[in-house]
C-alpha positions in Angstrom: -1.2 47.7 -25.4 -4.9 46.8 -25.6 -3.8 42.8 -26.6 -1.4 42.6 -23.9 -3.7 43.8 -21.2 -6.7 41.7 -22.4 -4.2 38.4 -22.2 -2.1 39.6 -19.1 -6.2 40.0 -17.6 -7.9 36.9 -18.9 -4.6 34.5 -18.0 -4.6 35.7 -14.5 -8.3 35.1 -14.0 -7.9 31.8 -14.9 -4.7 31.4 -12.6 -6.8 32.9 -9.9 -9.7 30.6 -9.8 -7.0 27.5 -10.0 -5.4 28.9 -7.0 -8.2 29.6 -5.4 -8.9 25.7 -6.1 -6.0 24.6 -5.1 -5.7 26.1 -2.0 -8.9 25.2 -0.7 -8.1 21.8 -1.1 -4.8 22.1 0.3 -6.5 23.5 3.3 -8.8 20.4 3.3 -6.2 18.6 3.3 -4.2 19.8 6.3 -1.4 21.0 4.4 -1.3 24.4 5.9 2.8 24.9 4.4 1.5 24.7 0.6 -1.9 26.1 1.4 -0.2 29.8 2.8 2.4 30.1 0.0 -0.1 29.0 -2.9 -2.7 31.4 -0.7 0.3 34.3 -1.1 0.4 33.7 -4.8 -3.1 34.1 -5.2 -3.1 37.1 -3.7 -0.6 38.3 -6.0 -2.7 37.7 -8.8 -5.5 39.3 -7.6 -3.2 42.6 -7.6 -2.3 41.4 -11.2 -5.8 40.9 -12.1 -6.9 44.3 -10.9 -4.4 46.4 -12.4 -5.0 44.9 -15.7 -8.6 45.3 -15.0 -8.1 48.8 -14.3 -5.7 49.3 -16.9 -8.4 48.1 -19.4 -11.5 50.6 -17.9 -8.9 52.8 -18.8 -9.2 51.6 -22.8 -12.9 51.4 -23.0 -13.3 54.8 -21.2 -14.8 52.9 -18.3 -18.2 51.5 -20.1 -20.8 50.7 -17.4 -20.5 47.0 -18.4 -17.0 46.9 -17.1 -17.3 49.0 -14.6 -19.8 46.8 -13.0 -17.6 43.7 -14.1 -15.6 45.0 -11.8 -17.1 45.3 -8.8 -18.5 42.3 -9.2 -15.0 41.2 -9.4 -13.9 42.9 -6.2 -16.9 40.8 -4.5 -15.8 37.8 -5.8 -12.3 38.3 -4.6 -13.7 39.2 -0.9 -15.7 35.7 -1.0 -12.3 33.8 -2.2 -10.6 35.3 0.7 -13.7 34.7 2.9 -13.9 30.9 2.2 -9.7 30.2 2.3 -9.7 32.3 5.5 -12.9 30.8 7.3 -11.9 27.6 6.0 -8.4 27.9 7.9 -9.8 28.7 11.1 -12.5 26.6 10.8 -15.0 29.1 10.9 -16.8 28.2 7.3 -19.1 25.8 8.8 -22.0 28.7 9.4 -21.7 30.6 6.7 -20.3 28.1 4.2 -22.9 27.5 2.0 -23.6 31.5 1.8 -20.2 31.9 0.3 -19.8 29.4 -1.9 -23.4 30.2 -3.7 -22.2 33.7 -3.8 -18.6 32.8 -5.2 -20.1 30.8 -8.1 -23.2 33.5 -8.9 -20.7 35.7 -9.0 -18.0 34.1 -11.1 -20.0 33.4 -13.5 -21.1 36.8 -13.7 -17.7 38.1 -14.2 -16.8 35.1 -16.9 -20.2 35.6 -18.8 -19.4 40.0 -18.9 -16.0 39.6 -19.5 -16.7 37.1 -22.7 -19.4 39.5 -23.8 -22.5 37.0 -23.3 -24.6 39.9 -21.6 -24.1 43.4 -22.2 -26.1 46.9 -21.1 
């Protein structure tokens, strides 16, 4: 069960983040058809991501690491949503660079916990 939930969890990170990607640009783009239907599939990996997430605390008996992982993890899934949804209504402009230096402080954060590189 453990294997399965660490692969189900670490594959649907990395689909989130190329999502995420890939509807920001579609946005950029004008594209607003393939930007909301890739924009509903991310969201459906987020639920993915956080019940694997969840259903991993669960395994390591919710260790402060991971517990922290994720709420950073729920932050960095409000400032996803934040930049696709400012950047549709052409509201980014003000608090743009805010988000993004947030979104990638914070991703890494994540990345680096989740792979071990800095444990408590």
């Amino acid at each position: 069960m453990y294997t399965g939930l660490l692969h189900t969890h670490s594959s649907s990170w990395a689909i989130t983040v190329l999502l995420f990607f890939i509807a920001y640009f579609l946005l950029k783009a004008n594209k607003e058809k393939g930007a909301k239907i890739v924009h509903m599939v991310l969201r459906l990996f987020y639920v993915i991501m956080v019940v694997s997430g969840i259903g991993l605390l669960v395994q390591w008996n919710f260790a402060f690491t991971f517990v922290l992982k994720g709420i950073l993890a729920i932050s960095l899934i409000y400032f996803m949503e934040m930049i696709l949804v400012r950047t549709k209504k052409g509201t980014l402009a003000g608090k743009g660079p805010y988000y993004w230096i947030m979104f990638v402080a914070t991703l890494l954060l994540v990345v680096l916990i989740g792979f071990k590189v800095i444990t408590f």
